[in-house]
C-alpha positions in Angstrom: 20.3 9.5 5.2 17.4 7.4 5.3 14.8 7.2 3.2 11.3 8.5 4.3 8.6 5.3 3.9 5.8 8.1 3.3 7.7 9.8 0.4 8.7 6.6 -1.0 4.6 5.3 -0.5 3.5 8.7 -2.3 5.4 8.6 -5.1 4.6 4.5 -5.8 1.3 5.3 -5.1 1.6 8.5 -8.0 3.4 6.8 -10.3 1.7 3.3 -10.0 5.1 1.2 -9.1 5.5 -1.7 -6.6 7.1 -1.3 -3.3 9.3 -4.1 -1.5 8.6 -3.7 2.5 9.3 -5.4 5.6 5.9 -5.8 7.6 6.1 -7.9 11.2 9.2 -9.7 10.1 7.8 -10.7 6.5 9.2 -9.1 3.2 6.0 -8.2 1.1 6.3 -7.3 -2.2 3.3 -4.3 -2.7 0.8 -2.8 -4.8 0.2 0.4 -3.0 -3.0 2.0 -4.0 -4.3 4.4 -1.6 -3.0 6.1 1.7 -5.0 7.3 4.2 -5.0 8.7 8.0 -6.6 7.4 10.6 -6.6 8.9 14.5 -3.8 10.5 13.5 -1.6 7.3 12.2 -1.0 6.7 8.5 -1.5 3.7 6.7 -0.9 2.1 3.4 -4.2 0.1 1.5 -1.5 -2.2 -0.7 -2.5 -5.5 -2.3 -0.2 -8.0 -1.2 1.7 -9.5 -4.5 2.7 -13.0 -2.5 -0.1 -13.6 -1.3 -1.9 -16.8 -2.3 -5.7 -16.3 -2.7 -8.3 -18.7 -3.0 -9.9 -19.7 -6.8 -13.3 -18.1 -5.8 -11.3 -15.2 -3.7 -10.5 -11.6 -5.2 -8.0 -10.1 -4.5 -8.3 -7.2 -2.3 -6.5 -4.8 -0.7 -4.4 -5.0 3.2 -4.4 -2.2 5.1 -0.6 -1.3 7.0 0.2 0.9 9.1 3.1 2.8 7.8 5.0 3.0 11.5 4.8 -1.3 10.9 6.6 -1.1 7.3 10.5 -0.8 7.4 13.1 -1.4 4.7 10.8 0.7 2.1 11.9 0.4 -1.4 10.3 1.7 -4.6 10.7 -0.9 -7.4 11.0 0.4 -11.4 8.2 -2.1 -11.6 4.5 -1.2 -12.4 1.0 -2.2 -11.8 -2.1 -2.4 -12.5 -4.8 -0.7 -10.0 -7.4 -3.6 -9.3 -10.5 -3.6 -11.5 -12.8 -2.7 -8.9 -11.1 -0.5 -7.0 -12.3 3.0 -5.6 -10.0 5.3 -4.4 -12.1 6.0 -1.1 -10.7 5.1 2.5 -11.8 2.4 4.2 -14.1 3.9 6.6 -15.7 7.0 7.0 -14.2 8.6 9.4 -10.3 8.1 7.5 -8.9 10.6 5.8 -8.3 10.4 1.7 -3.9 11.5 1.8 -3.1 9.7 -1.9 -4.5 7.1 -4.2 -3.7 5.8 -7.6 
């Protein structure tokens, strides 16, 4: 049976625990915060845990598309919500499914 990526999103996203994914060929290790629907597809706000930001950079979220992320695993691993985050969807006319 395989697993279903928007069960395995919610329940990182409710219990705050990272997510390994394959996005476009890359594996991403995740940070889901937040997921949200927009024109009807669902997407995943995540901060990217490999990426490499700039000193004067903070970190902020990516936004996925959950039909682009395969190979979904939830890790025993935790985190950390960003400081500044707000657990709105990215614009207006998305709609608030989950968020930390």
């Amino acid at each position: 049976m395989h697993n279903d990526p928007r069960l395995t999103f919610m329940q990182a996203i409710a219990l705050k625990r990272k997510v390994v994914a394959s996005y476009n060929g890359a594996r991403l290790d995740l940070a889901p915060h937040l997921m949200f629907e927009r024109h009807g597809d669902l997407f995943v706000s995540a901060l990217n845990l490999g990426k490499s930001w700039r000193s004067d950079e903070e970190p902020r979220l990516g936004h996925f598309k959950l039909d682009g992320l395969r190979d979904v695993e939830l890790q025993e691993e935790e985190f950390d919500p960003l400081p500044a985050f707000a657990p709105e969807p990215p614009k207006p006319d998305d709609i608030l499914i989950l968020a930390v």
